[in-house]
N, C-alpha and C positions, 0 to 999 in steps of 0.2 A: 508438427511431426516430421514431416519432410526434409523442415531445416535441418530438424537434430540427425535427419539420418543422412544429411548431405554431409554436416559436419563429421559425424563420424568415417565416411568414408573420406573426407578429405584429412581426419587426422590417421587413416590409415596407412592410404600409399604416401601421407608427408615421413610417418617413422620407417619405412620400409627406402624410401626413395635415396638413390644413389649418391656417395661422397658429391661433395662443390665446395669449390674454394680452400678452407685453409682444413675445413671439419664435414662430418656429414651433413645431413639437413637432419638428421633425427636429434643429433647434437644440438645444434642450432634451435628447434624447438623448446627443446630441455630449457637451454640459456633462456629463451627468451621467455618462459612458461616462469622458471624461478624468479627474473626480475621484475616480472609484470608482474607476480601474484596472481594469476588468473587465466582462464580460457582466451586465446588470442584468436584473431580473425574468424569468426564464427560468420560462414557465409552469408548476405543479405540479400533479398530480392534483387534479379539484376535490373537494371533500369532502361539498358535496351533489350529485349525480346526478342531480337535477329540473333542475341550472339549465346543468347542463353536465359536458363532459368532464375539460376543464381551467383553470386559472384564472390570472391571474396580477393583481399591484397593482401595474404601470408606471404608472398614470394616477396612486396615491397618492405617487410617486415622481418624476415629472415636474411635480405641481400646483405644488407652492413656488416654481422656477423660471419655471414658465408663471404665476405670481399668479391660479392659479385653485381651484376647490373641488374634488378627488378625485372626486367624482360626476359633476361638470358636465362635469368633461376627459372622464370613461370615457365619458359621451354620448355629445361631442361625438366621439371615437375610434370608438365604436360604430356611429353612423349615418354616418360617412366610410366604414369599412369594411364596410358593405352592399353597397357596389359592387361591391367588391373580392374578395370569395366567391369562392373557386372550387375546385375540387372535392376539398379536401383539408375543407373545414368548412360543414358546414350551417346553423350559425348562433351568434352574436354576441349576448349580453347582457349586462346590469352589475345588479350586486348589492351587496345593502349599502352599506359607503361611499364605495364607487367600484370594486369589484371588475369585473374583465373575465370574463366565460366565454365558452368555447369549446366546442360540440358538432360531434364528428367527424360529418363526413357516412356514413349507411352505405352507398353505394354506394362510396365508398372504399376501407371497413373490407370490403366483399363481393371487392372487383378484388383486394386484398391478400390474403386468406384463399384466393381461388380461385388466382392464382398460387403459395402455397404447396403448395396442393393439387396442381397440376398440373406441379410440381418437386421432387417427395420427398427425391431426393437433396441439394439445397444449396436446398430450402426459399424459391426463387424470390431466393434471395442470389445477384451476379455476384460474378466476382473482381475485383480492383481491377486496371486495367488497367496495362499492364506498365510502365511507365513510372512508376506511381504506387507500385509495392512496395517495401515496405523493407523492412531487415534491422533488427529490433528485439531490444533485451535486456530481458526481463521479469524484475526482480526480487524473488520473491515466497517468501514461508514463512518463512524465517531462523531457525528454532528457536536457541534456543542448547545449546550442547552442557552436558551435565553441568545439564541439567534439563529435565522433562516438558515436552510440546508441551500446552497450555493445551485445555480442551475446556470448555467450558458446559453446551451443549443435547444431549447422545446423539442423541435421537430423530432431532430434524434431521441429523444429519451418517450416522445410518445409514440417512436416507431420500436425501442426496447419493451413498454409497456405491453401493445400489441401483440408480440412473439412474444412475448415470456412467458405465454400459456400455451407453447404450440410444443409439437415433440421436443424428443432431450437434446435432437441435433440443433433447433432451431435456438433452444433456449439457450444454450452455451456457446453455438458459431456468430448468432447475430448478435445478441449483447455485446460479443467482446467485438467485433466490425463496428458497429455502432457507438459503445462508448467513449470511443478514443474524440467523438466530436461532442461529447453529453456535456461535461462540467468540470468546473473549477474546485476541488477538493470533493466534500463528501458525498455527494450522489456519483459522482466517477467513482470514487471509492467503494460504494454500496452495490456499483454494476459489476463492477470489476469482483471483486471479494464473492461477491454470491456466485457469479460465473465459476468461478473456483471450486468454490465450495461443492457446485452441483456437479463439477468433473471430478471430485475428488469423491465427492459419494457415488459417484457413477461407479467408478472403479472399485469401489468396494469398500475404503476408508470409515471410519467413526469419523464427523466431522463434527465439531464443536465451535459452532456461531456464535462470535462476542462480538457486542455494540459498545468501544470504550467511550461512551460518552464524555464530554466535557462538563461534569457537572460541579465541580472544585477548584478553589483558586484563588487568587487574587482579584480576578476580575470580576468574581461576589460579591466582594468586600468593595469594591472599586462602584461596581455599577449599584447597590445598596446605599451606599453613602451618600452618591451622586441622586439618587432617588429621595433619600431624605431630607436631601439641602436644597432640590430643587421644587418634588413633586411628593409633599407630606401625605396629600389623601388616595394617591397609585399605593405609597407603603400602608395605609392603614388598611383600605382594600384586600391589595393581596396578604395582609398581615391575617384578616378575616377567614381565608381561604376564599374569596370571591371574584370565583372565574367566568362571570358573564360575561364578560369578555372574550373569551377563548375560541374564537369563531379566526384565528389567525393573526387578526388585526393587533393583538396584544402583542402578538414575538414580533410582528415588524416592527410597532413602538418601540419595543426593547433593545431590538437591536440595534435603533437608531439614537434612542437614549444610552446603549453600551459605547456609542463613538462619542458621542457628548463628553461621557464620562472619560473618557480614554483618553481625550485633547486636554481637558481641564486637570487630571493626573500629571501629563508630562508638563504643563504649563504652571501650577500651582502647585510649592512645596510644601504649602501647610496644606491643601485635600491628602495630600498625598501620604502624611502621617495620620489626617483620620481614617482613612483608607487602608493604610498597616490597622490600626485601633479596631476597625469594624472587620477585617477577615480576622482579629485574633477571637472576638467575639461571636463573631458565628462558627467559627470552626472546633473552638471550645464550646461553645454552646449556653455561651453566657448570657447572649442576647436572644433574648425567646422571640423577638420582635424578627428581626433579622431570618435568625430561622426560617420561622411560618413562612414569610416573605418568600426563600431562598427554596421553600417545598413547593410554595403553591408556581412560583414562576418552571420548577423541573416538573410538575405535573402537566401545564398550561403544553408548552414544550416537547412532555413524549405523547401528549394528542396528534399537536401536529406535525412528527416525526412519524406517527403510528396512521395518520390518516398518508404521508405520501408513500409507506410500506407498501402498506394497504393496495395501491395506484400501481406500487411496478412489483406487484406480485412477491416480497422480499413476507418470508416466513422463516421461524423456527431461530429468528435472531434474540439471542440474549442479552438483555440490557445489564452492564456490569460497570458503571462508570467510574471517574477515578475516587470517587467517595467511597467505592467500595471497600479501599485498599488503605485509607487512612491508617486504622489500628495495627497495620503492618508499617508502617513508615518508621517509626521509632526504634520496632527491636529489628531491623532490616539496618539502620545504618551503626547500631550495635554492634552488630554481628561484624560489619565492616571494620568496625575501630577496634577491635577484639582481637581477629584476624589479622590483622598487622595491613590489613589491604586498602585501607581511606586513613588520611590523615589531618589533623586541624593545622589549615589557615588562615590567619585572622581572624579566629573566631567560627571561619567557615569551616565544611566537612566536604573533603573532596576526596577521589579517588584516579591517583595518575594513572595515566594509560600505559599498559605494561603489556600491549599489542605486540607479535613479532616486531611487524613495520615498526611499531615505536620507538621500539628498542634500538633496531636497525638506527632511528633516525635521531635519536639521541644519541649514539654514540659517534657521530659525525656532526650534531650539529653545535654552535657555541651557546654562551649561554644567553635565555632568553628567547631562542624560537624552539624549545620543544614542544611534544602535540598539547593539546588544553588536557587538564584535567578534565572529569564528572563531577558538576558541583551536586553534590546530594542531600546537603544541608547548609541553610543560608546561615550566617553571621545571629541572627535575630531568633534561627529556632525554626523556619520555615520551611516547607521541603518544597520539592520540584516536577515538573512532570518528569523528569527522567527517574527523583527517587519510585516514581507509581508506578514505573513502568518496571524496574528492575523488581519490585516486587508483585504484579502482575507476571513477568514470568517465571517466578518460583512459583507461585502460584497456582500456575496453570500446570505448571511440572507436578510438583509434588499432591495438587489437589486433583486436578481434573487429569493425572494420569495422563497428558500427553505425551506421544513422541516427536511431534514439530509443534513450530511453532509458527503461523505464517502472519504477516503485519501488509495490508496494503494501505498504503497513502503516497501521498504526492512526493515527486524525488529530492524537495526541497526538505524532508526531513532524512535524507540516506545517512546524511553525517550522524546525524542523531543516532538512527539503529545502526550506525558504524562500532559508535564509542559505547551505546546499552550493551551491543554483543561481546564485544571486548571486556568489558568490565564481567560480564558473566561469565566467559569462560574464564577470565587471568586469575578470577577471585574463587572461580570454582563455586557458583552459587545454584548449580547445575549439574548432571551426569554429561559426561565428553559425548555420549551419542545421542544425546539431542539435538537433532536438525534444526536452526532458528534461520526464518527463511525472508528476507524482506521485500516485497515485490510494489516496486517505486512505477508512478506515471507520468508524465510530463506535468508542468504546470502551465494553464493559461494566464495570460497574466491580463488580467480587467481588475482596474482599482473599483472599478462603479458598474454594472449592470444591473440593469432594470428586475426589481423583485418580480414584476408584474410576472416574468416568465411561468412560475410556480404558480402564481394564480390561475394561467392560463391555463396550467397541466390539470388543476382542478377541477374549470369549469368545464375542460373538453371531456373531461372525465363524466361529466352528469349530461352530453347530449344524449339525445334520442337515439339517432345513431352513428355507427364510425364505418369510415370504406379501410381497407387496406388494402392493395392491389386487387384482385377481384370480390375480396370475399366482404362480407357484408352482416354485420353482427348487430342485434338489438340489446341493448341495456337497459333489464328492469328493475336496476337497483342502483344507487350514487355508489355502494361500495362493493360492487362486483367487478372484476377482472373484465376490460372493453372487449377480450376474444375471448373466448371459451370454444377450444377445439374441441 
C-alpha cells in the first residue's frame, strides 16, 4: 500500500515537474510509458536506510530522451518536488548516479498504525464500495494429479500453517512474508492464491476458488502405457479401484514411475506411438481398462492433495481440472476457424498473434522471426493445455459470471498467459471489460529435493504439541488446524 501511494505521488510531481533538455519531463514520461508498454520505475525498497525509504531510477530512465545527465534530472526532480511534500513523505533526496529516495513521513506511518489499532476487526481496511465489487476467479495451486505437490523450505510453510488460523492481519501479512521462502510451484502457488483470495473477500469481492488441476493429457497415456509394459499387476490393482495403498506412498511411486516413463518416451520412438495409442484410448474412452486405472490414480491423489489442504488451513477450493473442459475443446477451436481468427498449418490448428506489440513487430520484422503462433490443435487431432485454458476462460466469464480473472503460478509460464490473453482479446472471445490478471512468482530451481520434506509437514502435524514464539497449543486430532486462536 505504501509503495502504490509512493508511486503515485512520484508519478505526480514527475507530470507536473518543470521543462529539461530538449521536451518536458511530463513529455518524456508519455515517450517512455508508450514504448515500454507499461508502468515505469515503480519505486522499490531503498537498500540503504540512511538515505531513505524507497528509491526509484525514473531520472536514469527519462535522462536519454530529456538529453540530460541522470544526476542533474534527479536534482532538477528533487528541488521541484520540495513543494510538493505532503504528508505522505518527509523528504526527497538523490544519491549516487541519479538515484531518487523517498523517506515516509512518521506522522503518516503514526495515523496508519493508530487507525489500525483503533480497528481490530478489518485493521482500519473499508470495503470497496458497492458498486465497485466484483465477482472474481482466483486460480491458484493446480497440482497435477499422479504427483507430489513440490515443497522446498518445511520450516516456512509450518510457520504459514500456524498463522493461518490467527486474525485476518496475521493470515494475509505473514503467508505472503513467508511464502516467498515455501516452494517450488504449487504449494507457493496455493499460499500465494489463498492470500489473495482472503484480501479480496476481505474487501468485499465474490471470490471464486479454482483448483486447475492437472488431471489430462499425454502424460496419462505416457505413464499408463509405461505401467502396462512394465508393472501389469499396479494396472490390474488400480484397474479394480484398489487403494490400499493410498496411505501416500502410492503418489511417490507414481511419481517416480512418471520419470521412468518420461525418459523411456523421449528415448524410445516405438513407446512413444503406443503412448499416442493409449491417451487416444483413454480419452475417448475406449479403453475401460485405462480409464478405471486413470479414476482410481485422480482419486488416490485428491486424498493427498485434500489431506495437505487440510494442514495449511486452504478451504472453499474448487476442484475444476482440465478434464473438466474437454467437451468444450472441439466447438472452442470451431468457433476459431469459423471466425477467420486460427488457421490450418500442416495439418495443425493455430492462432497468430495479432497483439499490438505483434503487429508493431511484425511489421519491422523479416521473414521468419515473427512472434510464435497458439498451437490449439495438434496435427493428429490433440489439443493442448493452452486450448483448456482459452476455454476455462469463457468459461468462467460466460458461466461463473465473473469480472476478472486472476491466474497465479510461477513466472516461467508469464509467456504462456501473455499469448492466452492476447488471443482472447484479438479474437474477442470475451467482453473488453474483463480484467484478466496474472500474478507470476519467482522460480526455485532444485531439479531433486528430498520428498521427505512433505512427510515431515505430516508427521509434525500429528505431534502432541507445537511451540510458536510463546504460545503453546494442544492437538487432539491428526486433522485439526496446529493453532486454533
Amino acid at each position: 500500500m505504501l509503495r502504490t501511494a509512493v508511486n503515485a505521488f512520484l508519478a505526480e510531481f514527475l507530470s507536473t515537474a518543470p521543462a529539461g533538455g530538449s521536451q518536458s519531463i511530463a513529455a518524456a514520461v508519455a515517450a517512455v510509458k508508450e514504448k515500454e508498454g507499461s508502468i515505469y520505475a515503480t519505486p522499490t525498497v531503498g537498500r540503504n536506510t540512511e538515505q531513505g525509504d524507497y528509491q526509484t531510477n525514473a531520472a536514469m530512465i527519462l535522462a536519454k530522451p530529456l538529453k540530460m545527465k541522470p544526476v542533474d534530472l534527479a536534482k532538477t526532480i528533487v528541488n521541484h518536488s520540495q513543494a510538493h511534500i505532503g504528508p505522505l513523505i518527509s523528504e526527497v533526496n538523490v544519491s549516487g548516479p541519479g538515484f531518487i529516495n523517498f523517506r515516509i513521513s512518521p506522522h503518516y506511518l503514526f495515523g496508519k498504525v493508530r487507525r489500525v489499532a483503533n480497528d481490530p476487526a478489518r485493521a482500519g481496511v473499508s470495503l470497496e464500495a458497492e458498486q465497485e465489487r466484483k465477482r472474481i476467479v482466483v486460480d491458484y495451486s493446480s497440482p497435477n494429479i499422479a504427483k507430489d505437490m513440490h515443497v522446498v523450505s518445511t520450516y516456512f510453510v509450518v510457520v504459514f500453517i500456524c498463522f493461518n488460523n490467527f486474525s485476518f492481519k496475521h493470515r494475509v501479512l505473514i503467508p505472503i512474508t513467508f511464502c516467498l521462502h515455501c516452494s517450488q510451484g504449487h504449494l507457493r502457488s496455493t499460499i500465494i492464491g489463498d492470500s489473495i483470495s482472503n484480501i479480496l473477500e476481505f474487501l468485499g469481492h465474490s471470490v471464486v476458488r479454482l483448483n486447475h488441476v492437472g488431471d489430462w493429457g499425454t502424460q496419462f497415456g505416457m505413464l499408463i502405457a509405461f505401467l502396462k509394459l512394465r508393472h501389469p499387476d499396479l494396472v490390474q490393482a488400480l484397474g479394480r479401484g484398489d487403494v490400499s495403498a493410498a496411505d501416500g506412498s502410492l503418489i511417490r511411486n507414481l511419481t517416480e514411475l512418471y520419470r521412468q516413463s518420461k525418459k523411456l518416451f523421449e528415448e524410445d520412438n516405438s513407446f512413444k506411438d503406443v503412448c499416442r495409442a493409449q491417451v487416444v484410448g483413454l480419452q475417448s474412452g475406449a479403453d475401460a481398462e485405462a480409464v478405471k486405472v486413470w479414476e482410481t490414480i485422480c482419486q488416490v491423489s485428491r486424498e493427498e492433495f485434500s489431506s495437505v489442504y487440510s494442514i495449511l488451513g486452504i478451504k472453499n477450493l474448487t476442484e475444476r481440472g482440465e478434464s473438466f473442459y474437454q467437451n468444450m475443446l472441439s466447438p472452442l477451436v470451431n468457433r476459431l476457424l469459423s471466425s477467420g481468427s486460427a488457421i490450418v498449418s500442416d495439418g495443425a490448428v493455430v492462432v497468430p498473434d495479432r497483439s499490438p506489440k505483434a503487429i508493431a513487430a511484425a511489421a519491422k520484422a523479416e521473414s521468419g522471426t515473427l512472434p510464435p503462433p497458439l498451437l490449439v490443435r495438434k496435427s493428429d487431432g490433440g489439443f493442448l493445455y493452452a486450448t483448456t485454458d482459452l476455454a476455462a476462460v469463457i468459461h468462467r466469464v460466460e458461466e461463473e459470471k465473473a469480472n476478472q480473472l486472476v491466474y497465479v503460478t510461477d513466472a516461467g509460464q508469464s509467456q504462456h498467459f501473455d499469448m492466452i490473453f492476447n488471443v482472447v482479446r484479438a479474437c474477442k472471445l470475451i467482453p473488453d471489460d474483463i480484467l484478466l490478471t496474472h500474478v507470476p512468482f519467482g522460480v526455485v530451481q532444485v531439479s531433486e529435493f528430498p520428498s521427505f520434506l512433505l512427510c515431515f509437514i505430516s508427521y509434525a502435524y500429528d505431534i502432541d504439541t507445537f511451540c510458536v514464539g510463546r504460545r503453546w497449543q494442544t492437538i487432539t486430532h491428526p486433522r485439526r488446524s496446529l493453532c486454533e486462536a
